[in-house]
C-alpha positions in Angstrom: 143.0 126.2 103.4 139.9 128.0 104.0 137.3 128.6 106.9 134.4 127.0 107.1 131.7 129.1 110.0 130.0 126.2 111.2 127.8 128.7 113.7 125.3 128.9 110.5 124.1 125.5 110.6 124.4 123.9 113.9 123.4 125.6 117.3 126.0 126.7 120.0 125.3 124.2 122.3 126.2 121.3 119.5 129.6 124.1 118.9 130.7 123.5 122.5 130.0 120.1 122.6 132.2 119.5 119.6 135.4 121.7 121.5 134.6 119.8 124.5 135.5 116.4 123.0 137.5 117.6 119.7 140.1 119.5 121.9 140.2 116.4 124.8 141.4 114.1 121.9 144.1 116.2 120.1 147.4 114.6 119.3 150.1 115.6 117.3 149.0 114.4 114.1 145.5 114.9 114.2 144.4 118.0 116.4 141.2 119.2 114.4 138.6 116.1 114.8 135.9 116.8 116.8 133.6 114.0 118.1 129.6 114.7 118.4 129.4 112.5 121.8 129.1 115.3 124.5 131.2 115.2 127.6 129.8 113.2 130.9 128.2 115.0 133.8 129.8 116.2 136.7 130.3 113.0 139.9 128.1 114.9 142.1 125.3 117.4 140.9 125.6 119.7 144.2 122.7 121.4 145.8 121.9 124.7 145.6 123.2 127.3 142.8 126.1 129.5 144.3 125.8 133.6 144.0 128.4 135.3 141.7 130.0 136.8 144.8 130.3 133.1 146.0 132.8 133.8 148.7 129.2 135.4 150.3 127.8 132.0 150.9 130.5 131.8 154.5 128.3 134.4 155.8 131.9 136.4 156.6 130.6 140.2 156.7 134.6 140.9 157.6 135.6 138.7 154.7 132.8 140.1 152.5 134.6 143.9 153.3 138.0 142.9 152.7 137.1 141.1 149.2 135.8 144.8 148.3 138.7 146.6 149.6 140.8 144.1 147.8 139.3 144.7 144.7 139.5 148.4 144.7 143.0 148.2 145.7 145.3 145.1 144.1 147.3 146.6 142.4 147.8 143.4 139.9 144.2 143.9 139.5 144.2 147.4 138.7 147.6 146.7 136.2 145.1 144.1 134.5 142.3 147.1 133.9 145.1 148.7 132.5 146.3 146.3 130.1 142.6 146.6 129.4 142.7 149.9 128.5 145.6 149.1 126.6 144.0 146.3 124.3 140.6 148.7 123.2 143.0 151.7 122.7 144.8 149.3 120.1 141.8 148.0 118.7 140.7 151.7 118.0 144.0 152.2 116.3 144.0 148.9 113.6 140.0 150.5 113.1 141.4 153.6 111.9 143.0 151.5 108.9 139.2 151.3 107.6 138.7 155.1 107.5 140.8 157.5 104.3 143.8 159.1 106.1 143.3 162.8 105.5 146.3 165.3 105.7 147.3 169.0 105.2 150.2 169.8 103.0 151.8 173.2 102.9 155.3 173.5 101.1 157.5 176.7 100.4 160.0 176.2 97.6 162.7 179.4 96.6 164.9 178.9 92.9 167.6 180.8 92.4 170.0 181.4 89.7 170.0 183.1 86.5 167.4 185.6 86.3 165.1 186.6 88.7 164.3 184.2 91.5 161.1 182.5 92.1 159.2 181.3 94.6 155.9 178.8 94.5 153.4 178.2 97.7 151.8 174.9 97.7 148.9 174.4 100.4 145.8 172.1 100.3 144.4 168.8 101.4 145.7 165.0 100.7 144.0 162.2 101.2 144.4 158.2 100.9 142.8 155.2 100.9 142.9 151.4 101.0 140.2 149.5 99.7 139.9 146.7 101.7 139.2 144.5 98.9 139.5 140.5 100.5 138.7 141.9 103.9 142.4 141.6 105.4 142.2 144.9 107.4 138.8 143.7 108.7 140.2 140.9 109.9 143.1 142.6 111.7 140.3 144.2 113.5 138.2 141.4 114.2 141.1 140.0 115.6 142.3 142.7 118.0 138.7 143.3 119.2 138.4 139.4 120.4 141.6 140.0 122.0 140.3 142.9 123.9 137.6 140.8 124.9 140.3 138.1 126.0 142.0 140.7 127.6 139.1 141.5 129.8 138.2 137.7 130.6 142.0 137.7 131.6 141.1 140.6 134.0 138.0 138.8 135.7 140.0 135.8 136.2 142.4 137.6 138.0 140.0 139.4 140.2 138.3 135.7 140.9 142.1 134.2 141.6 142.6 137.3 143.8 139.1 136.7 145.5 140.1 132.8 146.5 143.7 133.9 147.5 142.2 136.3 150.1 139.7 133.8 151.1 142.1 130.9 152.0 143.9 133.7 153.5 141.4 135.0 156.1 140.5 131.4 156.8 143.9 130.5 157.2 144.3 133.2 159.7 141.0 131.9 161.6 142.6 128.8 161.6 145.8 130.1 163.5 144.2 131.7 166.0 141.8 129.3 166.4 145.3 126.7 167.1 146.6 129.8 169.2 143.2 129.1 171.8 143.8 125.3 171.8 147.6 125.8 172.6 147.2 128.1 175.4 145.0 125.4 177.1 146.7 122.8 176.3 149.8 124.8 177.6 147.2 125.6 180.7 146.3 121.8 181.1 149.9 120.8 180.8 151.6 123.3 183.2 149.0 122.2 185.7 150.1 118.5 185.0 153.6 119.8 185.9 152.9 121.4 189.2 151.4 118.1 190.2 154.1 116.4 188.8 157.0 118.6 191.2 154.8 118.3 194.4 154.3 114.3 193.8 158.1 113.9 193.3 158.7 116.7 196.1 156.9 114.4 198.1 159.0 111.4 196.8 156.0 109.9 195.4 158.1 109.8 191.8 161.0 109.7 190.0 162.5 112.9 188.7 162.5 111.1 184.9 158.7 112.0 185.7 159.2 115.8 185.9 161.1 116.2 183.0 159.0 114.5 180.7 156.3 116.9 181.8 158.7 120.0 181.7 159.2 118.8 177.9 155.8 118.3 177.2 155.2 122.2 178.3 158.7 123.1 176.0 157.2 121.8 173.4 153.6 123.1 173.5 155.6 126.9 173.6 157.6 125.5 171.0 154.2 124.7 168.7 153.1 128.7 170.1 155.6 130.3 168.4 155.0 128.4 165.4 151.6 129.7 165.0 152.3 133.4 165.7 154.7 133.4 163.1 152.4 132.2 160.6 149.9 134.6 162.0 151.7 137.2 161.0 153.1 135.8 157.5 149.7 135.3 157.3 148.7 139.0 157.9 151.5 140.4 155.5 149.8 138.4 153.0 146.7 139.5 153.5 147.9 143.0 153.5 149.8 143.0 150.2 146.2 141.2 148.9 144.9 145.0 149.9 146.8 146.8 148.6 148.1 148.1 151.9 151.4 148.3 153.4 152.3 144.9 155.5 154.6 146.6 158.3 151.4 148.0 160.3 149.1 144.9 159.3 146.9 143.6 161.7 143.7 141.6 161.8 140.8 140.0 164.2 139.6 137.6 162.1 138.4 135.5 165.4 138.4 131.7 165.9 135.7 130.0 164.4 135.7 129.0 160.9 132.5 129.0 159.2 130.1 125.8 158.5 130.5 124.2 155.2 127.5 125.9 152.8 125.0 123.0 150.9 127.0 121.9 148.3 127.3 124.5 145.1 125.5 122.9 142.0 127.9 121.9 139.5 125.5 121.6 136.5 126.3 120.4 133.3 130.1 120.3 131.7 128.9 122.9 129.0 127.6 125.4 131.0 130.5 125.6 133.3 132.7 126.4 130.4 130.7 129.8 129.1 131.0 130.6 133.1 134.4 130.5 133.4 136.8 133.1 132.1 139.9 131.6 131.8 138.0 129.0 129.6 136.2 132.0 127.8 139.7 133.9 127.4 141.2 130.9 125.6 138.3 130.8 123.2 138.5 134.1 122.0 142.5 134.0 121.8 142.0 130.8 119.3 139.7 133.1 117.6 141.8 136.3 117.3 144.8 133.8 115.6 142.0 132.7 113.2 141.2 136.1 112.2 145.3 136.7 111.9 145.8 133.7 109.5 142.9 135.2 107.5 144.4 138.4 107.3 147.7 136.9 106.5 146.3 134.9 103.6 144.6 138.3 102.3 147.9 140.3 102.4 149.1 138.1 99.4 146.7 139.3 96.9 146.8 142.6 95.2 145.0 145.6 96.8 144.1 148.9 95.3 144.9 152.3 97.0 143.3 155.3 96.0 144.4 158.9 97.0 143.2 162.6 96.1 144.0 165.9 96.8 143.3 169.6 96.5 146.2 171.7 96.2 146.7 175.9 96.3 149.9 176.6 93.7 151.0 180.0 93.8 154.2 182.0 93.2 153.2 185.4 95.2 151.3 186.2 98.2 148.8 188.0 95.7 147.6 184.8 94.2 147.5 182.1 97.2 143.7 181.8 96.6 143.3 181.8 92.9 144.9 178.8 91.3 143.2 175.4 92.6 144.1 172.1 91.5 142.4 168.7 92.5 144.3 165.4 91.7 142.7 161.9 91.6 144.2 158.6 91.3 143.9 155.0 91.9 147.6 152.1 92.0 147.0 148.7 92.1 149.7 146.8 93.6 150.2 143.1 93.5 152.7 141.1 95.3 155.0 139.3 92.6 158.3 137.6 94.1 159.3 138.5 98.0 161.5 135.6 99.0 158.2 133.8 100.3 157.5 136.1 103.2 153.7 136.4 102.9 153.8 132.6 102.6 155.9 132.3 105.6 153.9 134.7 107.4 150.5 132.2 106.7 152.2 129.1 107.8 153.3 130.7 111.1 149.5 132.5 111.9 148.2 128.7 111.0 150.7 126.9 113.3 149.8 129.7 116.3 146.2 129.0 115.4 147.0 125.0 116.2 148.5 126.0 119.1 146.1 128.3 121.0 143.2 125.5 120.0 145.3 123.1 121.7 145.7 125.3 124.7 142.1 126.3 124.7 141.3 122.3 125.0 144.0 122.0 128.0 142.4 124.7 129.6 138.6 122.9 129.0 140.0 119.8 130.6 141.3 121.6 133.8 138.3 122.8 134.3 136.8 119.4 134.3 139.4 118.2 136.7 139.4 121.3 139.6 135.6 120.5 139.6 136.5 116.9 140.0 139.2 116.7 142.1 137.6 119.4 144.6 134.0 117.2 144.7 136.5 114.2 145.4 138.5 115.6 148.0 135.4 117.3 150.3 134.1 113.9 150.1 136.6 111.9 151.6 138.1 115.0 154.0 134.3 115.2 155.6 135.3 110.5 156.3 138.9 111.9 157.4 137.0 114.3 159.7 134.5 111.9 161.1 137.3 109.3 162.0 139.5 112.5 163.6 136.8 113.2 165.7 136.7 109.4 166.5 140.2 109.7 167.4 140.4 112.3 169.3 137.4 111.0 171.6 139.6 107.8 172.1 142.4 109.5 173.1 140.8 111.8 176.0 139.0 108.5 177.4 142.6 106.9 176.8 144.3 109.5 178.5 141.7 109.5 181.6 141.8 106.1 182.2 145.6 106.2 182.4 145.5 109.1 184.7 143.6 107.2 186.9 145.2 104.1 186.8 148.8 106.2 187.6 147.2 107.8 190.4 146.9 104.2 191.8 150.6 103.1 190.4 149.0 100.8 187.8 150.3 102.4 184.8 153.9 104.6 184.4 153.9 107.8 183.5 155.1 107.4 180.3 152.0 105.4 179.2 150.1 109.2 180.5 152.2 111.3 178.9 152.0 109.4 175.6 148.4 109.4 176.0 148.3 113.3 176.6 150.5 113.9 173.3 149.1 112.0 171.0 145.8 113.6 172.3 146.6 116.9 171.8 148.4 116.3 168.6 144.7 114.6 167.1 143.2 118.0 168.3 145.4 120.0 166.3 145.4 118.0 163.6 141.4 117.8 163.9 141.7 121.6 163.5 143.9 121.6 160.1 141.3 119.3 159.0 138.3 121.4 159.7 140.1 124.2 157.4 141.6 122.0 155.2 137.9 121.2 154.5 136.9 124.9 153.9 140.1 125.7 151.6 139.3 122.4 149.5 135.4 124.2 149.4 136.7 127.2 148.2 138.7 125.8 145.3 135.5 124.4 144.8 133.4 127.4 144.5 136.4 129.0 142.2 136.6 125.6 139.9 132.5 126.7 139.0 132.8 130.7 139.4 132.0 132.9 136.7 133.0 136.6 136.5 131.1 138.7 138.6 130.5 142.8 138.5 133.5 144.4 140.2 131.4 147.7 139.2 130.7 148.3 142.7 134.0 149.9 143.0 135.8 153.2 141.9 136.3 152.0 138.3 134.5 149.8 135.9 134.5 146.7 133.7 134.8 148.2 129.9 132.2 146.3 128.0 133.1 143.1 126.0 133.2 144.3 122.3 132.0 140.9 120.6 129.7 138.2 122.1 131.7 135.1 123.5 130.3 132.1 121.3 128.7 133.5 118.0 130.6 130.9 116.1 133.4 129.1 115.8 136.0 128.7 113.0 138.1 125.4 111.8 140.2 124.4 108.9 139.4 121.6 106.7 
């Protein structure tokens, strides 16, 4: 087994092109062939290029506050920067490994017995070092520092999740008040209905069947009332806890009117949409850290050379603490003969995580794909589901006049209005859902293409990456 760095002879763009395809067409027995075909454009090419803050292109000045309260105050998000901190402080540690461990020594020894007793004072300076001979503390460091930079694509993932949670959120909540207008005058419309409905049958015009209908009709629309307050303020707690800020007082205006759908974002092409995202970028550099593991593992089973020195003080009175020096060098060599095949074991299970994180990084690439997809195919067809709403819901008010009139002149029952008015009201809810259903399904959207974006705005800051993202890529034959 050996590594072959293919990043010498082909460019990157070839690199990616070969994970696209090679991780798509993994199977059990066979999960390192790569195909040089690159991977098909996107359905629909999109419009105009989307900002990094792409939750920006609504036009939400509210929403475009709250994002920045949010991402000051999550606290999953500041627990990822800590796990940050975490990952470069143990990166700095395995480093240490390739710098001589210098120590002081002092020692006090007393004999007694026969004769006069004695006492020796030993102080001075020791000092070791491993020569890194077939690279296998390098490699443990190589690999912790592409973890770190994992680490820290797992952090901006989390602050884009947590940027698309709070956006479907706040539109969510526009949505619910928006329902909360339409159900007042429908609740308006239909207790008017009612009062007609008593004086007619006061007047013995109709049947008392009549009234009750109506009286239903206006149960039910207080029924559908309380509905949306209690999601409006699920909704709110939600939002809150997004904050970082304590649901019990929680309480927003985020008015009634969603926004208009922006152009469409451009999608561009397959490869570029993976070096944006970091959830793709984070499984890259995790299926590089476990290559740099199984290199260090196959190191550990050759021999190494320590070397150590020191500079000892030997004295057997205070008088004489500075007067008798000794310095000490040495060198062991130390070479791995029988150990019940644990360094053997050790490889195979570094090679078979290796397998398994380039298998997950090629799920990951092909989710990608399909959010992109499946979002471009759902905003198409929920715009035609709109359009034939909006059809609907014109039919149904010219239904539900005509019917009106014609009960006014006894040509129609009431039941034929009333059916009319539900089913009328019902399509002007539903058109509602739709209109934000539309908006959510552009927001996964907008996530599906996001890259990270600087969070440095805030009161802490991004640590740096500590290796570039696709420098090269490692296989085994």
């Amino acid at each position: 087994m050996f590594t072959v760095r293919l990043a010498r002879f082909l460019p990157a763009r070839w690199l990616i092109a070969f994970l696209l395809v090679g991780a798509g067409c993994a199977n059990r027995d066979n999960s390192w062939t790569f195909r040089s075909q690159t991977p098909p454009p996107f359905s629909v090419p999109g419009e105009v290029v989307p900002p990094d803050r792409w939750w920006t292109s609504f036009n939400d000045p509210t929403l475009n506050a709250e994002i920045e309260v949010a991402l000051q105050g999550n606290f999953t998000l500041a627990a990822a920067l800590q796990r940050l901190h975490a990952a470069r402080a143990l990166t700095r540690r395995e480093a240490s490994d390739l710098w001589p461990d210098l120590n002081g020594v002092a020692d006090y020894g007393s004999t007694m017995g026969p004769g006069s007793d004695r006492s020796s004072f030993v102080w001075g300076l020791d000092a070791g070092y491993q020569v890194d001979l077939w690279g296998e503390i390098e490699s443990r460091v190589d690999a912790e520092r592409l973890r770190t930079s994992a680490t820290r694509e797992d952090y901006l993932a989390i602050a884009l999740t947590l940027s698309a949670e709070i956006t479907r959120t706040w539109f969510s909540l526009i949505e619910a008040h928006a329902q909360i207008d339409l159900l007042n005058e429908q609740l308006d419309n239909n207790q008017m209905g009612l009062a007609l409905q008593e004086a007619r049958f006061a007047s013995g015009l109709i049947r008392s069947p009549d009234v009750l209908r109506q009286r239903q009709l206006v149960e039910a629309t207080l029924e559908q009332i309380v509905v949306e307050k209690v999601r409006i303020e699920v909704l709110e707690h939600q939002l809150a806890v997004l904050l970082g800020e304590m649901p019990q007082t929680a309480e927003y205006e985020p008015g009634t009117d969603l926004p208009e759908l922006p152009p469409l974002p451009s999608t561009g092409l397959p490869s570029e949409l993976l070096k944006r995202r970091p959830d793709v970028r984070r499984d890259y550099l995790a299926f590089r850290a476990a290559d740099r593991d199984l290199a260090s593992a196959i190191s550990a089973q050759y021999p190494r050379i320590n070397l150590t020195g020191s500079l000892l003080n030997v004295s057997e009175s205070p008088e004489t603490v500075f007067r008798d020096w000794f310095v000490s060098i040495g060198a062991q060599m130390i070479a791995p003969l029988f150990d019940g095949g644990q360094r053997r074991a050790e490889v195979d299970r570094n090679a078979a995580v290796k397998r398994e994180l380039f298998n997950l990084y090629g799920q990951t690439m092909l989710n990608a794909f399909s959010e992109v997809e499946d979002a471009l195919a759902q905003e198409r067809y929920q715009l035609e589901r709109i359009e034939h709403l909006e059809n609907q819901v014109e039919l149904a008010r010219l239904s539900s006049e005509q019917l009106r009139e014609q009960y006014l002149i006894s040509d129609a029952t009431y039941l034929d209005v009333l059916s009319a008015i539900t089913a009328q009201q019902r399509l002007q809810r539903e058109l509602l859902s739709a209109q934000l259903d539309l908006v959510l399904i552009r927001v996964s959207l907008y996530l599906a293409l996001a890259g990270d974006f600087d969070t440095r705005s805030q009161d802490f800051e991004l640590l740096e990456s500590t290796v570039e993202i696709i420098p090269e890529t490692v296989v085994d034959e």
